[in-house]
C-alpha positions as CSV (number, residue, x, y, z in Angstrom):
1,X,-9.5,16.9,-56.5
2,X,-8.8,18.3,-53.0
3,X,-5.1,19.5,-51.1
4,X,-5.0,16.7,-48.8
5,X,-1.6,15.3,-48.0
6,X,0.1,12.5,-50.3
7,X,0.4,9.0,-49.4
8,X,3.2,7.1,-50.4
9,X,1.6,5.8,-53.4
10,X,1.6,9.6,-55.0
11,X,5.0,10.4,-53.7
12,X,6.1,7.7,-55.3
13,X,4.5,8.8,-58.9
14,X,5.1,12.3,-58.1
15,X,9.2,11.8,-58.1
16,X,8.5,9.6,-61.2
17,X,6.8,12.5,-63.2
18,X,10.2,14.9,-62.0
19,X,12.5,12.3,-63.4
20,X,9.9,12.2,-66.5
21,X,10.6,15.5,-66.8
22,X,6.5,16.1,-66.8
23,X,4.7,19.6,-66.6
24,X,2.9,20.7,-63.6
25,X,-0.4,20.4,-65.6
26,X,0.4,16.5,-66.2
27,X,1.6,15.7,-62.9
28,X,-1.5,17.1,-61.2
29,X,-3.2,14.8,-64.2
30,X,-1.7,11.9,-63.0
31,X,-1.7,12.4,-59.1
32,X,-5.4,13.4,-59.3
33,X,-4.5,16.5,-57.2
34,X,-4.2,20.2,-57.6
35,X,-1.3,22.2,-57.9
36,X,-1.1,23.6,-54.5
37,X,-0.6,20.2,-53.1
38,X,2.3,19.3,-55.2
39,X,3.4,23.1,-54.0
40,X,3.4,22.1,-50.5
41,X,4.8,18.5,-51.0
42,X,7.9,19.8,-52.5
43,X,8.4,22.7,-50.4
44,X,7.5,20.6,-47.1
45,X,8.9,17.3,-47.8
46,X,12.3,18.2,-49.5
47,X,15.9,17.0,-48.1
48,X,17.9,20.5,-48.3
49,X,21.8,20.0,-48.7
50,X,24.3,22.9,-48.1
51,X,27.8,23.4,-49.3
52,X,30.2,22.7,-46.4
53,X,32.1,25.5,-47.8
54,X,31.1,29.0,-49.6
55,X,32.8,32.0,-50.9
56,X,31.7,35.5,-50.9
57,X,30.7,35.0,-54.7
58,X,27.9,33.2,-53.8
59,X,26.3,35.4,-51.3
60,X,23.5,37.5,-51.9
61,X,25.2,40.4,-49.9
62,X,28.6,40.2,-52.1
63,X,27.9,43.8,-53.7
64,X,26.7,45.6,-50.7
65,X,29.6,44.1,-48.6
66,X,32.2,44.8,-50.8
67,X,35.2,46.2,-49.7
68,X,34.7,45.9,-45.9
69,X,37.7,44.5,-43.7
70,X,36.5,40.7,-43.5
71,X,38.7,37.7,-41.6
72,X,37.4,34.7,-43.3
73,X,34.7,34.6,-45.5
74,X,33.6,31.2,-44.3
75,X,32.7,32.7,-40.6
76,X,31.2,35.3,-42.9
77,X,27.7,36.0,-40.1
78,X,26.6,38.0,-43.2
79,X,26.5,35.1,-45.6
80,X,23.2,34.7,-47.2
81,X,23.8,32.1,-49.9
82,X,21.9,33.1,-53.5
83,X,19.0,30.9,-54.1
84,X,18.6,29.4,-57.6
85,X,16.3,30.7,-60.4
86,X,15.5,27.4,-61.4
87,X,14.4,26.9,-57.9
88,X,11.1,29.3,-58.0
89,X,9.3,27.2,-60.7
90,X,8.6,23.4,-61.1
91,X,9.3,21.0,-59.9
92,X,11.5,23.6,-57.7
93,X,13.8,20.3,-56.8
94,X,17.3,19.2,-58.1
95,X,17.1,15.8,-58.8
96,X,17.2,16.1,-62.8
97,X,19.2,19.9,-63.2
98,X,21.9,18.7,-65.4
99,X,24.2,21.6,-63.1
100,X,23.8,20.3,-60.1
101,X,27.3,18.6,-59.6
102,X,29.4,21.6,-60.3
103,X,26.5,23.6,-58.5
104,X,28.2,25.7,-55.3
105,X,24.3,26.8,-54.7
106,X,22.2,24.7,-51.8
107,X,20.4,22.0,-53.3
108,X,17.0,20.4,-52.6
109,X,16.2,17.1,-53.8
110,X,12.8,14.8,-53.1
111,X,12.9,11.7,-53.1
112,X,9.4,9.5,-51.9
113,X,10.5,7.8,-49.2
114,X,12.7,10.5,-47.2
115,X,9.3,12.3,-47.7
116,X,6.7,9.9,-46.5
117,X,9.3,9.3,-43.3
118,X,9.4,13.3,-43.2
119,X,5.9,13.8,-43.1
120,X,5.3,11.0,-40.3
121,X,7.6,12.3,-38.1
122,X,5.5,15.9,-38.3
123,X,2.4,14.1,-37.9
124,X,4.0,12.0,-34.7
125,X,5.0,15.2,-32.8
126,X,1.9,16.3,-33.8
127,X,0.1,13.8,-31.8
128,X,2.5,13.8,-29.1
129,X,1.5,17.2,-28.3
130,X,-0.9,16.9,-24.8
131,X,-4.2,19.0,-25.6
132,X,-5.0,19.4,-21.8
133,X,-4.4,22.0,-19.6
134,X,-2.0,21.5,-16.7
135,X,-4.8,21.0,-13.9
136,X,-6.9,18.8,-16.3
137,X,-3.8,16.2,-16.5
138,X,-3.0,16.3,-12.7
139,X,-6.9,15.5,-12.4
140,X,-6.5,12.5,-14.5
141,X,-3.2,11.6,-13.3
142,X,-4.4,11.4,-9.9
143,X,-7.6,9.5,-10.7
144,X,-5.9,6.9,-12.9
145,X,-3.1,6.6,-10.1
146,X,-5.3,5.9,-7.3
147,X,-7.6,3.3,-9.4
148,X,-4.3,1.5,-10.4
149,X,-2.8,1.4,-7.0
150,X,-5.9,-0.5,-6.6
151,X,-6.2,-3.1,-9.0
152,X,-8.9,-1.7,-11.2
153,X,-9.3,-1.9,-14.7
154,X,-8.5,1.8,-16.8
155,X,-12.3,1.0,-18.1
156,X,-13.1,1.0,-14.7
157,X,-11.5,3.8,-14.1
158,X,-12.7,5.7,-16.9
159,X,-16.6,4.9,-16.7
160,X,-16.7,5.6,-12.9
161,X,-15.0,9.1,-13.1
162,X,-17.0,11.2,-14.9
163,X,-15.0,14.4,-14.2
164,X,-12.7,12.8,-16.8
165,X,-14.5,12.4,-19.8
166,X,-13.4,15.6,-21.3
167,X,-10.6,13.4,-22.9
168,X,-11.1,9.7,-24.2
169,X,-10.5,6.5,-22.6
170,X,-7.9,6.4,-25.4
171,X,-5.9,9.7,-25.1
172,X,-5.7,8.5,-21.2
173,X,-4.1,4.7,-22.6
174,X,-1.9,6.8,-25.2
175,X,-0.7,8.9,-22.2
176,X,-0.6,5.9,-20.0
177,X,1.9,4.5,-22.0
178,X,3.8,7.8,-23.3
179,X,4.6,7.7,-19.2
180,X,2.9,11.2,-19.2
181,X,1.7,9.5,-15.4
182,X,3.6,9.4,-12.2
183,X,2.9,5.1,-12.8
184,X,4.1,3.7,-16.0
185,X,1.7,1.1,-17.8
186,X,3.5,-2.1,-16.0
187,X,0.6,-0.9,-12.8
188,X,-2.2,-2.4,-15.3
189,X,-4.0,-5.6,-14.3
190,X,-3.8,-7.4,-17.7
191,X,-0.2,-5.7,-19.2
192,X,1.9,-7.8,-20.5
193,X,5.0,-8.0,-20.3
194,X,6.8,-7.9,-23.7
195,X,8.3,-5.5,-25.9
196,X,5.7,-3.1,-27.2
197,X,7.1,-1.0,-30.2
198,X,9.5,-3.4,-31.6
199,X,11.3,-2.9,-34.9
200,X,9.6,-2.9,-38.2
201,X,11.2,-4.6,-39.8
202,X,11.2,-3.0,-43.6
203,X,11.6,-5.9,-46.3
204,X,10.4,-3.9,-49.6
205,X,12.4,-3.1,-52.3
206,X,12.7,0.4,-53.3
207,X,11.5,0.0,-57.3
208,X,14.8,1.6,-59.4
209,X,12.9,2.0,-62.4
210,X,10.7,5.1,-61.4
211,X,10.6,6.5,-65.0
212,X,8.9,3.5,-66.2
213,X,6.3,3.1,-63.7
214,X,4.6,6.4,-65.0
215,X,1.3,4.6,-67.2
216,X,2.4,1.0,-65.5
217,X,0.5,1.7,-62.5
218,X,-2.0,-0.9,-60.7
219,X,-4.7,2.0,-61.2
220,X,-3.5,2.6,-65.2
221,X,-3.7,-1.7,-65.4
222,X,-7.4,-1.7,-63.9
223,X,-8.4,1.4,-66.4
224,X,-6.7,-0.6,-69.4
225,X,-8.3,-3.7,-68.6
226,X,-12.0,-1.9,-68.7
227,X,-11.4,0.0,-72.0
228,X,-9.8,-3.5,-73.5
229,X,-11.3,-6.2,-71.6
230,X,-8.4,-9.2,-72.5
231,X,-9.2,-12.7,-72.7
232,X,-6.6,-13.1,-69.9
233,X,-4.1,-11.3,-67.7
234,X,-0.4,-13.2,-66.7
235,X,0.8,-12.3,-63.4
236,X,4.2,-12.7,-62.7
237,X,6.2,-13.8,-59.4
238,X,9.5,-15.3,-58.6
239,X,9.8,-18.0,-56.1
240,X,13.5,-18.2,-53.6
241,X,14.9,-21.1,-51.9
242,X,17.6,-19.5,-49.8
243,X,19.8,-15.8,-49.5
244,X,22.6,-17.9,-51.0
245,X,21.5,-19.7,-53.6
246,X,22.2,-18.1,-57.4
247,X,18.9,-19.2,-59.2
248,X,14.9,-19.0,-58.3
249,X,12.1,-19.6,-59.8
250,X,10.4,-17.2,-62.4
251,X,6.6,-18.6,-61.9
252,X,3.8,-17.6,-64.7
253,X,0.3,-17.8,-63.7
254,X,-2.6,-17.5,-66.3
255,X,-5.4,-16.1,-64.2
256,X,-8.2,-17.2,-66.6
257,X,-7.7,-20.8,-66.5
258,X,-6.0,-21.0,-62.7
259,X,-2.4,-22.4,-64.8
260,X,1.0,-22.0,-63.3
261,X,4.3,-23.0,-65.0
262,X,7.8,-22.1,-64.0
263,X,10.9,-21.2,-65.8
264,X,14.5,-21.0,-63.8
265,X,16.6,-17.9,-63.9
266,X,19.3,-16.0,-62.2
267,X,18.4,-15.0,-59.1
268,X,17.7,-11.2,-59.3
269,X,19.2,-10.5,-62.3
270,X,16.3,-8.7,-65.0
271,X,18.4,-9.2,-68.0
272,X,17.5,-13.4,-67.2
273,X,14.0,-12.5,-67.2
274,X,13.7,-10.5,-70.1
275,X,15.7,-13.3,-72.0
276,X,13.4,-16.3,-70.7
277,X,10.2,-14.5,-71.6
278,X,11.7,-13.5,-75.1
279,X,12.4,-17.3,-75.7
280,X,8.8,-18.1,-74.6
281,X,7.6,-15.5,-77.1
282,X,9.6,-17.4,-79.7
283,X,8.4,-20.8,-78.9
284,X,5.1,-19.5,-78.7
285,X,4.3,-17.9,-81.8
286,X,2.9,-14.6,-82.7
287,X,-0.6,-15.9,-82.6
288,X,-0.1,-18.3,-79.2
289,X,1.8,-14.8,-77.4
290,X,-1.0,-12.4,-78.5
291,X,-3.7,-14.9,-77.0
292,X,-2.4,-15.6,-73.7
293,X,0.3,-12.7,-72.9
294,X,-1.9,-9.4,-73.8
295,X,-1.0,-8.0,-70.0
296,X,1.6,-8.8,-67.2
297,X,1.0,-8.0,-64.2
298,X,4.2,-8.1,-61.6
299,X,5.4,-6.4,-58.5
300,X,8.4,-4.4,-58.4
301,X,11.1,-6.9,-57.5
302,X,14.5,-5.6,-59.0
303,X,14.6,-9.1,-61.4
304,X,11.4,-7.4,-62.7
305,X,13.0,-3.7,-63.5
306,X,13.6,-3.8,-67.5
307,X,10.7,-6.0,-68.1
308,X,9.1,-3.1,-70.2
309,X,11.6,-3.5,-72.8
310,X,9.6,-6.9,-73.9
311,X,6.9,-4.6,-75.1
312,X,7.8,-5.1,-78.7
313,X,9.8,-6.8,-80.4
314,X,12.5,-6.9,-82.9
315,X,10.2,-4.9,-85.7
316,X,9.0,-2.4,-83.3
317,X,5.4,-3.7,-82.7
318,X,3.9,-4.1,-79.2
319,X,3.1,-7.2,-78.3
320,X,2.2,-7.1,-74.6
321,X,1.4,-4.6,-72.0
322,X,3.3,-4.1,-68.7
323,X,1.7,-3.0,-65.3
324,X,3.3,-2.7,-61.5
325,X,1.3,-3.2,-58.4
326,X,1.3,-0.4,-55.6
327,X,4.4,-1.2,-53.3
328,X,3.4,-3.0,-50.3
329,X,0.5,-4.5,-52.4
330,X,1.1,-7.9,-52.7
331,X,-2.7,-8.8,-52.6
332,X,-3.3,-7.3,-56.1
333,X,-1.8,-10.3,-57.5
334,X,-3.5,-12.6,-54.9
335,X,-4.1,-15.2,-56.8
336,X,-0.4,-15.7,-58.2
337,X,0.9,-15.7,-54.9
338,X,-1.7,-18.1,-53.5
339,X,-1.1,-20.6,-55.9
340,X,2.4,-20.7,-54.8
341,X,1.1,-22.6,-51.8
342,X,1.1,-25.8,-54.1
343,X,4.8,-25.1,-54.9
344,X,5.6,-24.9,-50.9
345,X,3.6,-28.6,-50.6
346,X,7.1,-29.6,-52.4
347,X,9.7,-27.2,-51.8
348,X,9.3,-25.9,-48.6
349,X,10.6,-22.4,-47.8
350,X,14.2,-22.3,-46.4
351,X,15.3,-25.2,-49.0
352,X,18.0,-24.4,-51.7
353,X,16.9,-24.8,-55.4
354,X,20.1,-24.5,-57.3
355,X,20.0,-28.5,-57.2
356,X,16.7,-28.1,-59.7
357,X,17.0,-28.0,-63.5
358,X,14.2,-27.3,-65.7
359,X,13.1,-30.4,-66.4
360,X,12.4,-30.9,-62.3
361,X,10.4,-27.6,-62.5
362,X,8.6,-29.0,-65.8
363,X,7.4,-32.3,-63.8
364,X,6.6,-30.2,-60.7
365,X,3.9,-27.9,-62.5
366,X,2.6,-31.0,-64.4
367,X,1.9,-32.1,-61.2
368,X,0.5,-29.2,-59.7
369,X,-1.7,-28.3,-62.7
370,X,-3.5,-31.8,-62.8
371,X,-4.8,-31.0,-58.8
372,X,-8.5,-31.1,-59.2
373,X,-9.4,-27.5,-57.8
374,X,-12.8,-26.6,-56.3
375,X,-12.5,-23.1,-57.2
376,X,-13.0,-24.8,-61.2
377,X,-15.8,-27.3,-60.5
378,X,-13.5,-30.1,-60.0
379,X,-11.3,-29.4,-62.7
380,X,-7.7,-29.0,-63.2
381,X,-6.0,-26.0,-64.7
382,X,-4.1,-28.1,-67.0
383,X,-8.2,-29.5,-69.1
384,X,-8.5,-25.4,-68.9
385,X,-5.7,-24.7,-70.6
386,X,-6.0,-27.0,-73.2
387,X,-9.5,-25.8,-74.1
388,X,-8.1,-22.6,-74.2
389,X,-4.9,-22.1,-75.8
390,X,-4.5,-25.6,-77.1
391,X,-2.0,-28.5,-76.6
392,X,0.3,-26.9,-78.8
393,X,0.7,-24.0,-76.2
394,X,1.5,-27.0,-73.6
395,X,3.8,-28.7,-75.5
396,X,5.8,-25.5,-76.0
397,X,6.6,-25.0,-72.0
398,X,6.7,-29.1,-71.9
399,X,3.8,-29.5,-69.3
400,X,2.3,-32.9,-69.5
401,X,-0.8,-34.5,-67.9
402,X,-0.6,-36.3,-64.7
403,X,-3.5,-39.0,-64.1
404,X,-5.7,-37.9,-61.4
405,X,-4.4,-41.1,-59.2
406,X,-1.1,-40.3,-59.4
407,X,-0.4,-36.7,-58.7
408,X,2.2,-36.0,-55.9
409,X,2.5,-32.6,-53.8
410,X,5.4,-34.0,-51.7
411,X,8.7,-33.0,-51.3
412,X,9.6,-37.2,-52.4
413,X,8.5,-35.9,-56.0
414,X,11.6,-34.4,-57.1
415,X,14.2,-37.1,-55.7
């Protein structure tokens, strides 16, 4: 355990174990951390909100004050508000104080991202900060000005001024361009001439189910699978056509025997989800479920949000296992969202599916399960499958065998 910073991974678990409601001791338990970091992080990294407007009742200086000649207690120079008891032990934050609406006291409140974008703003003013004297950058600006005027390289430049090398040939390129120089980097033989910091553009979706990812994590799903070691793991996806259309794909991929069906739903809508895969657990059986569905391992799409409610069923009993991959983590289902390369060979991206029923879907996977992969000695996913969980379990999602002559993985298949 050390007091380095968080990275957005903790932050994110750390505002889950507030919501919890979790003890210090169990947070630091979960984060892997010690307390002092979790200190810092919420005294550091907090977004403070004051009351526009305050009364003399909740100043700290009410009592001594009391009875002086005052114009307007909301000019009040005095005013020091009161801070809040609750504030000066954990989590030392707002977000769950059951007061904090009628509350006339300043309020902090964490939440993971505003803190990750908090704590990179510190760390880029941080490096923005030159670490030269005054006469050390006027010798380097005039060395990398003349050997620019003249066409050379800032390697050149760099290796044949040896009075320089009290910085790197990197702090001089980070300068370069921070126009720290009387020339801006446009002088450089090889620059080119486009945009350099565009616009990141951020396309994750912030998980709204915090309190359940607490023991759901892509670390707690790697520890589970040691202690338990399953037969097989499901990972789940969901495959779009266009921003418009009202349905996608909800795609099922058995990782043991390389098999992908699909099921259509509602387009990010949970409560279609949980539905589909309760109706698959029905088909299925008790025995059938328990054999291929011990673990699901999904992202943290909002369609995806109440999927822990399909832990157990109508009696109570667990029947599965949900886990989450890390945000921005895409690759710990890798082999989920590779396989959806064969669904692109038909539907390409950009192309509505709302046309589709489920019996298109149905003939699609049949198709794409009877593809001879190398990865399986020259075997198809659907032979796997069957020698695994049976052709019962196939005839329950309606998959069918394609002969090997006859499969199609063009967009011609389902018109």
């Amino acid at each position: 355990m050390g007091t380095k910073q968080l990275h957005s991974h903790q932050r994110m678990l750390l505002q889950a174990c507030i919501l919890k409601g979790l003890s210090i001791k169990d947070t630091c338990l979960r984060l892997k951390t010690t307390r002092f970091t979790i200190y810092r992080e919420l005294h550091r990294h907090v977004e403070i909100r004051k009351r526009k407007w305050h009364g003399c009742a909740y100043c700290s200086k009410f009592l001594v004050c009391k009875g002086n000649n005052r114009t307007s207690y909301i000019s009040c120079e005095n005013y020091v508000p009161i801070e809040c008891s609750k504030l000066k032990r954990f989590p030392y934050v707002c977000n769950c104080c059951r007061k904090k609406s009628a509350c006339m006291l300043t309020h902090r409140y964490y939440d993971f991202e505003k803190a990750s974008e908090i704590a990179k703003q510190k760390r880029t003013l941080n490096h923005q900060k030159i670490k030269v004297t005054g006469e050390q950058l006027s010798l380097i600006n005039r060395r990398v000005c003349e050997g620019l005027r003249n066409g050379q390289s800032l390697n050149h430049i760099y290796t044949s001024n040896k009075d320089i090398h009290f910085v790197s040939q990197r702090t001089i390129r980070r300068y370069l361009y921070s126009n720290k120089f009387e020339i801006g980097p446009s002088e450089l033989p090889r620059y080119v001439r486009f945009n350099h910091n565009p616009a990141y553009k951020n396309h994750y979706q912030r998980p709204s189910n915090l309190k359940d990812i607490l023991g759901r994590t892509y670390q707690d799903y790697k520890e589970f699978v040691l202690e338990n070691k399953p037969n097989n793991v499901v990972q789940l996806d969901s495959v779009i056509g266009t921003k418009k259309d009202s349905r996608c794909i909800l795609t099922i991929y058995l990782t043991k025997t390389h098999f992908m069906f699909g099921i259509l739903i509602d387009k990010g809508v949970p409560v279609s989800v949980n539905t589909a895969i309760n109706n698959l657990r029905k088909k299925l059986g008790s025995e059938l479920w328990k054999k291929a569905f011990q673990i699901l391992l999904t992202d943290n799409g909002s369609e995806f949000n109440r999927l822990p409610q399909i832990e157990f069923d109508e009696n109570g009993e667990q029947v599965c296992k949900v886990f989450y991959c890390d945000p921005y983590s895409s690759f710990q289902k890798g082999a989920c969202e590779r396989n959806h390369e064969f669904i692109r060979y038909i539907i390409s991206k950009g192309k509505t599916l709302d046309s589709l029923n489920q019996t298109k879907v149905n003939m699609m996977f049949s198709h794409i399960n009877s593809y001879k992969r190398s990865s399986i000695n020259e075997k198809t996913p659907f032979e796997l499958t069957k020698e695994f969980l049976g052709s019962k379990f196939l005839e329950c999602i309606e998959i069918s065998e394609v002969d090997c002559n006859q499969v199609n993985l063009k967009s011609n298949l389902l018109k």
